[in-house]
Biopython code that builds the backbone (N, CA, C, O; Angstrom):
import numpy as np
from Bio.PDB.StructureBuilder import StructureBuilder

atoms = [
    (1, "UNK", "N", (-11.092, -9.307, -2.464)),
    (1, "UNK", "CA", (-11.686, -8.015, -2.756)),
    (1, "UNK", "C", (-10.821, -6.914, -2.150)),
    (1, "UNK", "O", (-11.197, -6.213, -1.210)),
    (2, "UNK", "N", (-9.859, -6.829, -2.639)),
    (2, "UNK", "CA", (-8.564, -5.651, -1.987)),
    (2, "UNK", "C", (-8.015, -4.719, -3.001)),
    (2, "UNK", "O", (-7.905, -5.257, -4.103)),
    (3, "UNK", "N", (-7.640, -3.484, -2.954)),
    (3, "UNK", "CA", (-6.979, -3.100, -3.533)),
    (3, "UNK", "C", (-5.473, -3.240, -4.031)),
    (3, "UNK", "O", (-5.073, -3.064, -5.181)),
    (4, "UNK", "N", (-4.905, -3.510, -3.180)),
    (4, "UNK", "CA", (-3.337, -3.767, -3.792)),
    (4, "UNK", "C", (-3.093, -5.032, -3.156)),
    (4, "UNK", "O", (-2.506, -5.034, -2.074)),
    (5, "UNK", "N", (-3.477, -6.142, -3.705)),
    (5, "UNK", "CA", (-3.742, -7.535, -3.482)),
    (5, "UNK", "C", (-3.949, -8.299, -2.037)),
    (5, "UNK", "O", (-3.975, -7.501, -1.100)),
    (6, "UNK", "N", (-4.023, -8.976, -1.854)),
    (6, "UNK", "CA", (-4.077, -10.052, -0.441)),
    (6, "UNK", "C", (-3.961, -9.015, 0.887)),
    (6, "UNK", "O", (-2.994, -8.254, 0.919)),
    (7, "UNK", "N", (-4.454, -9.000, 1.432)),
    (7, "UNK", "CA", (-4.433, -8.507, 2.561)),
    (7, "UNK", "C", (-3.783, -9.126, 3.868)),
    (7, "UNK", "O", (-4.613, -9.661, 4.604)),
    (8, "UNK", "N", (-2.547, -9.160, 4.283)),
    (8, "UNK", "CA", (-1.762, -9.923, 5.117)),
    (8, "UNK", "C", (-1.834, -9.793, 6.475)),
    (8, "UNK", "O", (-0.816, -9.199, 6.828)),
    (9, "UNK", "N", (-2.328, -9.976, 7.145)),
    (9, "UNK", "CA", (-2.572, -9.635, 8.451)),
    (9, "UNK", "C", (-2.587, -11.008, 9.519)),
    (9, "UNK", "O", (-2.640, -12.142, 9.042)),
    (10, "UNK", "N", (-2.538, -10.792, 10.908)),
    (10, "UNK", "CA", (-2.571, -12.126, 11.587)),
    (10, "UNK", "C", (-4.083, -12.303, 11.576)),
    (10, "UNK", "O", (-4.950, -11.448, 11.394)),
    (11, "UNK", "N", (-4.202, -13.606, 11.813)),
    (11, "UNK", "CA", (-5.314, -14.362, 11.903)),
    (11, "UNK", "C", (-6.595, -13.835, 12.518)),
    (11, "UNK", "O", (-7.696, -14.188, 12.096)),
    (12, "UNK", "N", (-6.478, -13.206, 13.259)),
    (12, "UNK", "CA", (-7.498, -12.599, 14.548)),
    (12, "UNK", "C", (-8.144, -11.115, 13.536)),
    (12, "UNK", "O", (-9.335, -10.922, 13.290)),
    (13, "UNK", "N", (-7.136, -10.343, 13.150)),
    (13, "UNK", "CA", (-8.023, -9.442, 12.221)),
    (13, "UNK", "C", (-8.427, -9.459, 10.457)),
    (13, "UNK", "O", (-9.188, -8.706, 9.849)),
    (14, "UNK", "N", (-7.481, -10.784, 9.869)),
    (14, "UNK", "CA", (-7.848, -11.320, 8.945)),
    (14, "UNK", "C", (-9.660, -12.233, 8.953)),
    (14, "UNK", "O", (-10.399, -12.461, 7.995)),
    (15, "UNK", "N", (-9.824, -12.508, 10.228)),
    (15, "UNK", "CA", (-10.814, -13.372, 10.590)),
    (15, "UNK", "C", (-12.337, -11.994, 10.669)),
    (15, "UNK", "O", (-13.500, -12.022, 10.265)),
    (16, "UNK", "N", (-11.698, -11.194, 11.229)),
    (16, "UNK", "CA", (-12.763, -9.803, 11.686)),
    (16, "UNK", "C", (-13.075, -9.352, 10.043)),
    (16, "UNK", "O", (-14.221, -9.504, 9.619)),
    (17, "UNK", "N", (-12.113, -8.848, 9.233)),
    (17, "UNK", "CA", (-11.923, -8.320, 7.869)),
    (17, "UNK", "C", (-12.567, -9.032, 7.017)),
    (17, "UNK", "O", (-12.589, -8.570, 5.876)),
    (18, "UNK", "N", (-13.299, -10.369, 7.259)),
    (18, "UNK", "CA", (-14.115, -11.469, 6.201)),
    (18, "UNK", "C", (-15.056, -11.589, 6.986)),
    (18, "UNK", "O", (-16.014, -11.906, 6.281)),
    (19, "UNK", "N", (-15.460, -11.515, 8.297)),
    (19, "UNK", "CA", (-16.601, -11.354, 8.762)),
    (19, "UNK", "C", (-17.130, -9.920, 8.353)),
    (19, "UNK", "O", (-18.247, -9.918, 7.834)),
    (20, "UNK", "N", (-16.525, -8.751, 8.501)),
    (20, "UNK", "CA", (-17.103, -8.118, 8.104)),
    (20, "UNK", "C", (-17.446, -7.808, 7.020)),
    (20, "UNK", "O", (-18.527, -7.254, 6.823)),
    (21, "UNK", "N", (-16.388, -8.171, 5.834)),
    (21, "UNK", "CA", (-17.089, -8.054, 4.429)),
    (21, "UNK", "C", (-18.228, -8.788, 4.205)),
    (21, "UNK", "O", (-18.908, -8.391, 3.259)),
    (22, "UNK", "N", (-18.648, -9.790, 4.833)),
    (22, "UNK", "CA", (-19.681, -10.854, 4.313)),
    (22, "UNK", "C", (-21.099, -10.479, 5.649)),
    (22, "UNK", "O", (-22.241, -10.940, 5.623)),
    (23, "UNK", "N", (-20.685, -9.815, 6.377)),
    (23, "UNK", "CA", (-21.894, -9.532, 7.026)),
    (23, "UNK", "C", (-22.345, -8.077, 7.224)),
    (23, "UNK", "O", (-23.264, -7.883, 8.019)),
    (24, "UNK", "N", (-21.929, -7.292, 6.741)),
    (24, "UNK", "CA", (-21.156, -5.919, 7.212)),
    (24, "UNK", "C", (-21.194, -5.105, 5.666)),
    (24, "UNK", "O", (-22.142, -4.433, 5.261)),
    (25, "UNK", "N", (-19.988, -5.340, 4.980)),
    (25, "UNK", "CA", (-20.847, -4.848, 3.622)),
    (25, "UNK", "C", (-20.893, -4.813, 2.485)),
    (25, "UNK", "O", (-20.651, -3.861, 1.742)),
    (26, "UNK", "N", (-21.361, -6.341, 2.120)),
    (26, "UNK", "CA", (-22.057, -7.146, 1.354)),
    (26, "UNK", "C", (-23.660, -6.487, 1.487)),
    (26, "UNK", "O", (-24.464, -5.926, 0.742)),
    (27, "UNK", "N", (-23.577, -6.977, 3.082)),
    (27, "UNK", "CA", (-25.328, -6.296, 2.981)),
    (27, "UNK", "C", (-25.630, -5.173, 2.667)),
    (27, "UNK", "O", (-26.528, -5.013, 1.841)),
    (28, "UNK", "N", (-24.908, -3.983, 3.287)),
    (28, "UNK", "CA", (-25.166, -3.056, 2.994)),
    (28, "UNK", "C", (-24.974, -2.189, 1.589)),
    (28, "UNK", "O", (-25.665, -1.188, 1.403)),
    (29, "UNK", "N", (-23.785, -2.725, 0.403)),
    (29, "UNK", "CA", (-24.339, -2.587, -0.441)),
    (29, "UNK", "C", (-25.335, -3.499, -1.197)),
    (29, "UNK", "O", (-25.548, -3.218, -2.377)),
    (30, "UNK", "N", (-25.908, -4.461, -0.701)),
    (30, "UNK", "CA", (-27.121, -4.807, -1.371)),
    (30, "UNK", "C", (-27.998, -4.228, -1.111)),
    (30, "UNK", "O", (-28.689, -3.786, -2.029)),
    (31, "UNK", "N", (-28.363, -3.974, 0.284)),
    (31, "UNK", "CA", (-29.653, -2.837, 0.319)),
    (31, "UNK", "C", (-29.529, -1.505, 0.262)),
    (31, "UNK", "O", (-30.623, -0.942, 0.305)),
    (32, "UNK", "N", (-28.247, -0.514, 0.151)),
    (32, "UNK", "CA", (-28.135, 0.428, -0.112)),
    (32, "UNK", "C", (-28.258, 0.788, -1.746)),
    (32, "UNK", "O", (-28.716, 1.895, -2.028)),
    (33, "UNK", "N", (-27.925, 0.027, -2.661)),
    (33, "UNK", "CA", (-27.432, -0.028, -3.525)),
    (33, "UNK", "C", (-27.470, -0.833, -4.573)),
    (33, "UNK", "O", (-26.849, -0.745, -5.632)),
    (34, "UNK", "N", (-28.588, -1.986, -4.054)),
    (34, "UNK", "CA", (-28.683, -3.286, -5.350)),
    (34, "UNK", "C", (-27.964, -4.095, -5.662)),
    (34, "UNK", "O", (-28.433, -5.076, -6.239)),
    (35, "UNK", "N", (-26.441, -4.012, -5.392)),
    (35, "UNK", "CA", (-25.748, -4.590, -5.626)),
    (35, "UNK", "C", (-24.436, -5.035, -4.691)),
    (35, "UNK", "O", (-24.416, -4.785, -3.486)),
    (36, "UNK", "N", (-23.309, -5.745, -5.395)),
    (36, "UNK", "CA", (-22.205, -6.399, -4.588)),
    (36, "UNK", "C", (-20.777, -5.321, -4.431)),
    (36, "UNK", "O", (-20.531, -4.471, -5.287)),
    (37, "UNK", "N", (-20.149, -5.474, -3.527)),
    (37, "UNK", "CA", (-19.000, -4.652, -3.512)),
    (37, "UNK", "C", (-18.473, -5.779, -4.074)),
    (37, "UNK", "O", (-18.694, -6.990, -4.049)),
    (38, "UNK", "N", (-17.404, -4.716, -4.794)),
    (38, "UNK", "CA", (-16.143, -5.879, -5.294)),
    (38, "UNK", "C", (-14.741, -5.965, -5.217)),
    (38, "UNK", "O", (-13.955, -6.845, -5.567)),
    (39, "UNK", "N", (-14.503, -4.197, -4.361)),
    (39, "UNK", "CA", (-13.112, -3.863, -4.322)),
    (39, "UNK", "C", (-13.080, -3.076, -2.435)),
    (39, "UNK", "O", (-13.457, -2.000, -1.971)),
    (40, "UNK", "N", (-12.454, -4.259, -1.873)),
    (40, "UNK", "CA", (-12.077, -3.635, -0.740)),
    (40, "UNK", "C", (-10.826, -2.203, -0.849)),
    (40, "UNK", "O", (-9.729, -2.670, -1.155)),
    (41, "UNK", "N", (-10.789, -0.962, -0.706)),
    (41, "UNK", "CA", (-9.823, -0.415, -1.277)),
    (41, "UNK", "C", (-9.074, 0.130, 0.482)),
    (41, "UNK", "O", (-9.626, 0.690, 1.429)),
    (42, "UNK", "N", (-7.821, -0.290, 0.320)),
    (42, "UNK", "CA", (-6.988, 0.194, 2.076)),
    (42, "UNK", "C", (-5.749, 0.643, 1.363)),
    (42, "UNK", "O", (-5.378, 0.833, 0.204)),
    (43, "UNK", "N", (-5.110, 0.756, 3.016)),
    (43, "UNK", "CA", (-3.494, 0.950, 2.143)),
    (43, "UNK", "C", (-2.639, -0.007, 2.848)),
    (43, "UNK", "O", (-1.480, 0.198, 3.209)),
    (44, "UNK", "N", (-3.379, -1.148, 3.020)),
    (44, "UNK", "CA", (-2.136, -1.926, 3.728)),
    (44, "UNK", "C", (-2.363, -1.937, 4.954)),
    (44, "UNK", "O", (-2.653, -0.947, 5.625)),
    (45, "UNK", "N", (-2.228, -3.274, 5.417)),
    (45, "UNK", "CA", (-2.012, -3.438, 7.040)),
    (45, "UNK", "C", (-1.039, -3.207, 7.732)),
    (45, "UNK", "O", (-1.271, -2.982, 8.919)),
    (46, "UNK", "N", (0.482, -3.175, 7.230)),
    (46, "UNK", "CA", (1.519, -3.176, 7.776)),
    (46, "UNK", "C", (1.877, -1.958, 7.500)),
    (46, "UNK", "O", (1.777, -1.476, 6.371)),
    (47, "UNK", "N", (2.498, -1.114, 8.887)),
    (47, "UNK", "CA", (3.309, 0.191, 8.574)),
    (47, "UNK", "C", (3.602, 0.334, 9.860)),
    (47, "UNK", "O", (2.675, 0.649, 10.607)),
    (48, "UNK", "N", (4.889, 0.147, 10.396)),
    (48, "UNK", "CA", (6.033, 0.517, 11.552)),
    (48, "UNK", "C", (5.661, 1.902, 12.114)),
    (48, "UNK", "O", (6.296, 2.817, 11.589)),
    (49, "UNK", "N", (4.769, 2.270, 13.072)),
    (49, "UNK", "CA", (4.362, 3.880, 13.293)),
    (49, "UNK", "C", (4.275, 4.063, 14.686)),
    (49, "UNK", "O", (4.503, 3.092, 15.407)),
    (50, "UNK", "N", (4.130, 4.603, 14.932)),
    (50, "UNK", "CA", (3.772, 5.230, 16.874)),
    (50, "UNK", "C", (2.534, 5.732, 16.601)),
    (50, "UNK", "O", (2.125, 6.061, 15.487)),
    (51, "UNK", "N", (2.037, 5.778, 17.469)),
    (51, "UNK", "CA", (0.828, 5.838, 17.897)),
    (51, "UNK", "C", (0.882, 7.675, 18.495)),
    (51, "UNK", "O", (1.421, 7.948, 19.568)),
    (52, "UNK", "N", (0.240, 8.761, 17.601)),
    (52, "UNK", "CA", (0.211, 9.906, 18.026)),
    (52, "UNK", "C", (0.187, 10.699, 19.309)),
    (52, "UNK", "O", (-0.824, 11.050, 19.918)),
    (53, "UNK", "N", (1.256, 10.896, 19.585)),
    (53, "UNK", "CA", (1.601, 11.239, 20.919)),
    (53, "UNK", "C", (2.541, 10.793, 21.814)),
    (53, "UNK", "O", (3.163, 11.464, 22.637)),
    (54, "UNK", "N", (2.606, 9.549, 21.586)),
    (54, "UNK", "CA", (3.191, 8.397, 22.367)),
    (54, "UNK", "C", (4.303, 7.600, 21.672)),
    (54, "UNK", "O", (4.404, 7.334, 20.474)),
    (55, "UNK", "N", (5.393, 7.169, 23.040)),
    (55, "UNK", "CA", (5.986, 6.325, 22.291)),
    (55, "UNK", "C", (5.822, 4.660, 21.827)),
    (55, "UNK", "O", (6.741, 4.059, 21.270)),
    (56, "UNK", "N", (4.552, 4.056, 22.142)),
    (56, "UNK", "CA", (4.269, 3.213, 21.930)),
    (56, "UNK", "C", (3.789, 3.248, 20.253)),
    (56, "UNK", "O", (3.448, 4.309, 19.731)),
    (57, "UNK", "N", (3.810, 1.980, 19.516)),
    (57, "UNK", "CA", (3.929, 1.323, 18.434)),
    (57, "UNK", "C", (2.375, 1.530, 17.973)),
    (57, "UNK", "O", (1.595, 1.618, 18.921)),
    (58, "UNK", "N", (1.778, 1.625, 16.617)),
    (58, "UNK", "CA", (0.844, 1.281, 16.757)),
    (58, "UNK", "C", (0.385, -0.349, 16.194)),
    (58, "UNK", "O", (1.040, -1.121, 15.493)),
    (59, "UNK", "N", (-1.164, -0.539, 16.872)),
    (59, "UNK", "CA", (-1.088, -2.186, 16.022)),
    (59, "UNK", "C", (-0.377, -2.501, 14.722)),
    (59, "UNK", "O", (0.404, -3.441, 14.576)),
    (60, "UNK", "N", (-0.790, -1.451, 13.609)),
    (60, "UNK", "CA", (-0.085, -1.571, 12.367)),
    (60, "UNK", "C", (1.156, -1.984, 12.363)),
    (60, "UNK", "O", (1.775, -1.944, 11.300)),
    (61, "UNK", "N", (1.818, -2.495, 13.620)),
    (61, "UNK", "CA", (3.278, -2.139, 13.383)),
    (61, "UNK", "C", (3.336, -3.587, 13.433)),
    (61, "UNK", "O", (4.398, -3.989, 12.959)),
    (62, "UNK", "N", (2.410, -4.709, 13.925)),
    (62, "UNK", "CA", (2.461, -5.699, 14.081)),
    (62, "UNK", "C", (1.245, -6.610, 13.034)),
    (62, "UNK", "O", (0.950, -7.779, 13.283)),
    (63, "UNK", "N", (0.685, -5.878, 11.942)),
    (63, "UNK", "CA", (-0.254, -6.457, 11.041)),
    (63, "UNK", "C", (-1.687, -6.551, 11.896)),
    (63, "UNK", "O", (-2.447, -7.456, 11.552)),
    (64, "UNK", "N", (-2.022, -5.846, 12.773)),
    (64, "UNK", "CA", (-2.748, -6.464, 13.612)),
    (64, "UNK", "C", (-4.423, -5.206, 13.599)),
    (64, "UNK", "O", (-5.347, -5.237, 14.412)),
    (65, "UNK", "N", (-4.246, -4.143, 12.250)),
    (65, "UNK", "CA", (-5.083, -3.033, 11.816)),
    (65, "UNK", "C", (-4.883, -3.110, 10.252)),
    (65, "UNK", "O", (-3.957, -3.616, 9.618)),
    (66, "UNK", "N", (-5.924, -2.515, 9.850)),
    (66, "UNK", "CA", (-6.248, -1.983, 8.525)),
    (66, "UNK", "C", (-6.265, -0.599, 8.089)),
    (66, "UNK", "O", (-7.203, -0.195, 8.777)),
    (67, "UNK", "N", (-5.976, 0.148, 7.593)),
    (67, "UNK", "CA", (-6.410, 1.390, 6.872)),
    (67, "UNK", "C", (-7.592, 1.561, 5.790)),
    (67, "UNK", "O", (-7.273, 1.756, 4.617)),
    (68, "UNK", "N", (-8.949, 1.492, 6.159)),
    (68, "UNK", "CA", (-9.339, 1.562, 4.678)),
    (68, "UNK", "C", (-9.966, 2.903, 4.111)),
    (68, "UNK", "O", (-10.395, 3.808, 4.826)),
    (69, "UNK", "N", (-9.960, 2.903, 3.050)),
    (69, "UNK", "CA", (-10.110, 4.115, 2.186)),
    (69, "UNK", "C", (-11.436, 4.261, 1.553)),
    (69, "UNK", "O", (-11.916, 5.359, 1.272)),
    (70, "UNK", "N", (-12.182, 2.808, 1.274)),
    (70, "UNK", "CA", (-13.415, 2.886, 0.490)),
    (70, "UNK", "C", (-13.599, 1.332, 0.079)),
    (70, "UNK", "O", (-13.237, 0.295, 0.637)),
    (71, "UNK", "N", (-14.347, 1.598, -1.188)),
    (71, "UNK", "CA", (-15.044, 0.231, -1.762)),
    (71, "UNK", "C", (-15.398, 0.652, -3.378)),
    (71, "UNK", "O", (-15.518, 1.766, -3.887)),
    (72, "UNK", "N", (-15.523, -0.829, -4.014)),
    (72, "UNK", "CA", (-16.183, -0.540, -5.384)),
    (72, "UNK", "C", (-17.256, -0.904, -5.494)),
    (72, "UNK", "O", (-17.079, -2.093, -5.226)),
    (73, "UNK", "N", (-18.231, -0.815, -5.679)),
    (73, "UNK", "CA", (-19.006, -1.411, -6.077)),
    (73, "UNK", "C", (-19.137, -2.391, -7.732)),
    (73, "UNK", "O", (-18.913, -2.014, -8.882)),
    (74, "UNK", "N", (-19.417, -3.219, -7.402)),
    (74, "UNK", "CA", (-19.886, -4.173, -8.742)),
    (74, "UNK", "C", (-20.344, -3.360, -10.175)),
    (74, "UNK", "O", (-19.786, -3.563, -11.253)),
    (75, "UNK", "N", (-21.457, -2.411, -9.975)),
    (75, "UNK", "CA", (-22.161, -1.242, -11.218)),
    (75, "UNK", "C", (-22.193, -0.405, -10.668)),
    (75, "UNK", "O", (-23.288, 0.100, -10.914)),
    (76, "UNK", "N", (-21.379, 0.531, -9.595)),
    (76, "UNK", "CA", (-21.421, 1.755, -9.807)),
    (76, "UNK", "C", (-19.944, 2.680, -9.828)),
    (76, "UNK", "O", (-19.037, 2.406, -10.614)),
    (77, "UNK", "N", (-19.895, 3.390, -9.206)),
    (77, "UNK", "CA", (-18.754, 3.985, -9.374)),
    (77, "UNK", "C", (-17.555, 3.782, -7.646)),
    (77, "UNK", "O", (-18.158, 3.435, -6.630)),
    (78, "UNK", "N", (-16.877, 3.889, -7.599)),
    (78, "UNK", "CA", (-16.329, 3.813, -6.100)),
    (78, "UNK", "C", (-17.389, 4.820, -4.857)),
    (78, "UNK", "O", (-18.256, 5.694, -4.846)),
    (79, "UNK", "N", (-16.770, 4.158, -4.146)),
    (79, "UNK", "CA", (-17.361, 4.575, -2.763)),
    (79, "UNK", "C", (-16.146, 5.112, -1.609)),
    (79, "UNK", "O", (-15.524, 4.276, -0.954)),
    (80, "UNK", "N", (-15.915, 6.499, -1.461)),
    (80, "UNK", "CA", (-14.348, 6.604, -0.712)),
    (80, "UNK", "C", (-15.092, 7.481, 0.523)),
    (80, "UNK", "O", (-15.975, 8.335, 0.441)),
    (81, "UNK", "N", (-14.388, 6.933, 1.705)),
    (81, "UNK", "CA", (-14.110, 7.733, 3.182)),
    (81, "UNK", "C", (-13.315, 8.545, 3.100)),
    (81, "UNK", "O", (-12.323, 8.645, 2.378)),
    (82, "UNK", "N", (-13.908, 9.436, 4.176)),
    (82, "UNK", "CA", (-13.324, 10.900, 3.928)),
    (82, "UNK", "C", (-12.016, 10.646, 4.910)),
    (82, "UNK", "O", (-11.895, 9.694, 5.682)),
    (83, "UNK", "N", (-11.271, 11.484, 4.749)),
    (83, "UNK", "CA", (-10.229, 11.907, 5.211)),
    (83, "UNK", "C", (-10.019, 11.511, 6.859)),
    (83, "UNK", "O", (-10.963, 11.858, 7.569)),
    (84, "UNK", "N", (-9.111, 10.961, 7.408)),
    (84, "UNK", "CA", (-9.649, 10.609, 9.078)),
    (84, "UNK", "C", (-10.747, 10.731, 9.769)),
    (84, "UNK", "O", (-10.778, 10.376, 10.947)),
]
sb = StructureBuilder()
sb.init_structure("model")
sb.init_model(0)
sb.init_chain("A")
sb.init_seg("    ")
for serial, (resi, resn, name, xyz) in enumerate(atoms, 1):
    if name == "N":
        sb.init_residue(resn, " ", resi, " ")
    sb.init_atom(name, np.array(xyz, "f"), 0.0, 1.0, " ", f" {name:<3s}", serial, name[0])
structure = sb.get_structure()
């Protein structure tokens, strides 16, 4: 359920990212909404960045975060987070 296919990440937040779709929100669009999400929508786990301010790396730099943007739902229309 991704937007620009498979979601590659190490094990530890690949493991968090399916717990939370299946407990997290699955449910919540079923009881918000009646129905199933079907489109995790991010931009990718991986992106080489510093961490604002600092010269340290951020997780992204090691697959180890997500970016996400929203969701589809199954029958309705997308579902998008706002801006940071």
């Amino acid at each position: 359920m991704t937007d620009n296919g498979p979601i590659e990440t190490v094990c530890a937040t690949a493991l968090r990212i399916f717990m939370w779709e299946e407990n997290g929100i699955q449910s919540i669009a079923q009881d918000l909404f009646n129905t199933q999400a079907s489109r995790l929508r991010h931009v990718g786990p991986y992106n080489c960045r510093r961490i604002s301010g600092t010269d340290r790396r951020s997780t992204h730099a090691t697959a180890g975060a997500i970016d996400i943007l929203g969701l589809d739902l199954t029958d309705s229309p997308r579902i998008r987070l706002p801006e940071d």
